[in-house]
LOMARTI-843622 format. One record per atom (N, C-alpha, C, O): x, y, z. Coordinates in pm, whole numbers, padded with zeros to 5 digits, always signed. Example, Ala and Ser with C-alpha at 12.3 -4.5 7.8 and 13.67 -1.06 7.14 Angstrom:
+01319-00569+00780+01230-00450+00780+01320-00330+00780+01424-00332+00846+01285-00225+00708+01367-00106+00714+01290+00003+00787+01341+00114+00804
//
This chain:
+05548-01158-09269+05414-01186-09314+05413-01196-09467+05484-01129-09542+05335-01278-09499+05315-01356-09633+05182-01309-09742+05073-01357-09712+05185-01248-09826+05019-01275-09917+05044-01426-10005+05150-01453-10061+04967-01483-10002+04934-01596-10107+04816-01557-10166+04716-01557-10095+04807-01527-10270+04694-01557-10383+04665-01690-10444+04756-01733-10514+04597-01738-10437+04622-01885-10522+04501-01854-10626+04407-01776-10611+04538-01955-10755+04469-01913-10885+04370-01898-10885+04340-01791-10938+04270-01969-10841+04098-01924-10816+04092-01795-10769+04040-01710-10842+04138-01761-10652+04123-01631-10633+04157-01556-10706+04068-01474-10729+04290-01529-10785+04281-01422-10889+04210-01414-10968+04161-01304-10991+04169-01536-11054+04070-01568-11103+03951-01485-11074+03899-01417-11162+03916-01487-10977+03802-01459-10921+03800-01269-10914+03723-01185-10958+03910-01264-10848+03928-01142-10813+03907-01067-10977+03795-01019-10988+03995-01049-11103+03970-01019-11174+03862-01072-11257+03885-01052-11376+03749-01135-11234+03626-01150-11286+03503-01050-11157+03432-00954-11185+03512-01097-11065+03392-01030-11017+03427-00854-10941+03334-00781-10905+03601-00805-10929+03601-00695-10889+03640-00638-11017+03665-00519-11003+03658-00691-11174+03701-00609-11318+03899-00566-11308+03953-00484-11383+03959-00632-11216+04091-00627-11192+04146-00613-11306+04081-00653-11402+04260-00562-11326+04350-00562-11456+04512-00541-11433+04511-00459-11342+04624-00564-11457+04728-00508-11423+04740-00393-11462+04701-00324-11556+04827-00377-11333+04847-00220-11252+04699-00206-11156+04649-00098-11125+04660-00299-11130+04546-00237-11029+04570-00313-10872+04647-00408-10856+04484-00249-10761+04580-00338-10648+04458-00329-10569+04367-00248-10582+04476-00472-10444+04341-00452-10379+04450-00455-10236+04568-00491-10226+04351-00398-10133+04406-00383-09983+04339-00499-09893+04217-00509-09881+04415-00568-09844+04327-00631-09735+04324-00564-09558+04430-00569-09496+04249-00527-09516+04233-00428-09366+04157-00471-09286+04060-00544-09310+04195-00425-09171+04124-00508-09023+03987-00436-09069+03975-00351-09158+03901-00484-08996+03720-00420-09012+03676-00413-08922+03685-00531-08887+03595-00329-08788+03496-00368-08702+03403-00465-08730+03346-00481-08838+03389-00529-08626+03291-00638-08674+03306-00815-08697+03415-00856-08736+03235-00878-08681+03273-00986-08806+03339-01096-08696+03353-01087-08574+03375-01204-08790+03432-01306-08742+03611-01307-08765+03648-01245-08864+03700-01360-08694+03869-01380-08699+03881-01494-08633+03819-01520-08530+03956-01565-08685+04022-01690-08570+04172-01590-08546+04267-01663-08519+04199-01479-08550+04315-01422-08478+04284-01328-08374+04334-01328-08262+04169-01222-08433+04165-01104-08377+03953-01087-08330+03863-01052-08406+03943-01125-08196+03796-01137-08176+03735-00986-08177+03772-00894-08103+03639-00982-08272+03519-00835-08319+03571-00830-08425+03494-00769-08499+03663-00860-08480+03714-00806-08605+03731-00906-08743+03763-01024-08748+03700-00820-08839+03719-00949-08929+03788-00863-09024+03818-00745-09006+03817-00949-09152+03919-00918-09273+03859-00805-09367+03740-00810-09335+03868-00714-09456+03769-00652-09545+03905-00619-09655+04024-00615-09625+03844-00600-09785+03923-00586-09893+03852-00448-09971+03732-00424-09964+03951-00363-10048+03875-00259-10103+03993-00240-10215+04107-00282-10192+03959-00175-10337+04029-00134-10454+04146-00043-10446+04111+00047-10522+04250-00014-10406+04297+00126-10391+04446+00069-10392+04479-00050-10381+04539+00198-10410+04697+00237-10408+04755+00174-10294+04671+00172-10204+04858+00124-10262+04928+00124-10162+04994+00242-10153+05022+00309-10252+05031+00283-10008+05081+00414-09950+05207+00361-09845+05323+00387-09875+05182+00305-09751+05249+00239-09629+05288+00086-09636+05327+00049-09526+05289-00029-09744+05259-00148-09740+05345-00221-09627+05464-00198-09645+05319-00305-09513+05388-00388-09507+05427-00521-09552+05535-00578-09536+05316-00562-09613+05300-00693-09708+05292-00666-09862+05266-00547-09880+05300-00711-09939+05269-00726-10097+05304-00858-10185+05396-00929-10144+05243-00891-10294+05275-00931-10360+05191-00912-10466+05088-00846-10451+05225-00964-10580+05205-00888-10696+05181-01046-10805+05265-01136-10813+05076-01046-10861+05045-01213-10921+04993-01105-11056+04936-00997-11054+05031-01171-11143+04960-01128-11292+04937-00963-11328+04852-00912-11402+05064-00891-11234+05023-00775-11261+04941-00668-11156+04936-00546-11142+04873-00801-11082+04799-00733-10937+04827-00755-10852+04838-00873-10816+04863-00621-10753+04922-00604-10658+04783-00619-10534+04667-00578-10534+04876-00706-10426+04809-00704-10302+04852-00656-10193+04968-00691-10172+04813-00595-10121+04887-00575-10000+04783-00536-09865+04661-00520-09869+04878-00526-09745+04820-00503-09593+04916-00378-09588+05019-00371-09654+04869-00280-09501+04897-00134-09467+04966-00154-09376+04956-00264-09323+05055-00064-09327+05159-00119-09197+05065-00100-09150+05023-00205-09099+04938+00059-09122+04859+00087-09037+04748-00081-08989+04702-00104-08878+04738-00138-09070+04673-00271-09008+04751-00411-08979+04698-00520-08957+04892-00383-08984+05001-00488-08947+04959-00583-08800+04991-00702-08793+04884-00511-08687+04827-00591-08551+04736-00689-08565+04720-00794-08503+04659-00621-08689+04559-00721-08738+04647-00891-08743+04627-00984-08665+04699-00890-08804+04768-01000-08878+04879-01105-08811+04914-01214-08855+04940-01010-08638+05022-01036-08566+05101-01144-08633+05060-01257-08602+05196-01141-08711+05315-01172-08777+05252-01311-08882+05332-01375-08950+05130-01338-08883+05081-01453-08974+05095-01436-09109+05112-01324-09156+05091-01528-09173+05046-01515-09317+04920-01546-09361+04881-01650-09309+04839-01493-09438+04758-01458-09500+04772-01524-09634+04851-01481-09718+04651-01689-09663+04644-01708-09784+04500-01640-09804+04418-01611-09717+04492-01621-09960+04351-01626-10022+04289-01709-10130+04345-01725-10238+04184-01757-10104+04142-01880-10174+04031-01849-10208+03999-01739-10164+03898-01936-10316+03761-01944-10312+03701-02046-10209+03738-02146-10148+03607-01979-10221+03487-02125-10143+03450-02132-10268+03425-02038-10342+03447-02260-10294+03343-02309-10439+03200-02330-10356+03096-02304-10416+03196-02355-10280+03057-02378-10296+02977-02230-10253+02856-02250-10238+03005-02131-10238+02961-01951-10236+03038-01908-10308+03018-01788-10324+03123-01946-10367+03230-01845-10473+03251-01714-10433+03238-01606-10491+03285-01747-10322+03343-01625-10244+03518-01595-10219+03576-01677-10290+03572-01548-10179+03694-01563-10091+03681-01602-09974+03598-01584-09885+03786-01666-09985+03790-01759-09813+03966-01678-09773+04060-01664-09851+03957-01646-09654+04092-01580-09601+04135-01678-09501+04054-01711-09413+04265-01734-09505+04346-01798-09411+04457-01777-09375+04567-01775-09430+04409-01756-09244+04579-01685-09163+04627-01768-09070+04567-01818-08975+04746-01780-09103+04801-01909-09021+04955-01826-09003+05048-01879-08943
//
């Protein structure tokens, strides 16, 4: 399994969550929500340490990663992250 960050998103990420190197965000399964992998469940992201990672990568200093504890989530895909320009949001794609 793969993280892709692509530049908008970091971009993004260090403008609207105040990111800086040495800081790291988690991506984790969620109750709830929409998946084209995993149905009830969707993607959620939060600020914090890695402990267990099975994924990472590391763009400008910021580290990303998935927890082994949510490795089912993801069943061996990769995981890009992108914006929506038109919500300037993150858009998650797992393929």
């Amino acid at each position: 399994m793969n993280i892709i960050i692509t530049p908008k998103a970091l971009d993004w990420f260090k403008k609207e969550m105040d990111l800086q190197a040495g800081d790291a965000i988690r991506f984790f399964a969620r109750y709830g929500g929409c998946s084209t992998i995993q149905k009830g469940f969707s993607l959620g992201m939060a600020k914090e340490d890695p402990i267990e990672p099975v994924a990472q990568t590391t763009v400008d200093g910021i580290t990303f990663f998935v927890e082994d504890q949510d490795r089912w989530y993801f069943d061996d895909h990769n995981l890009t992250v992108d914006v929506n320009e038109k919500t300037n949001e993150p858009m998650f794609i797992i393929q």
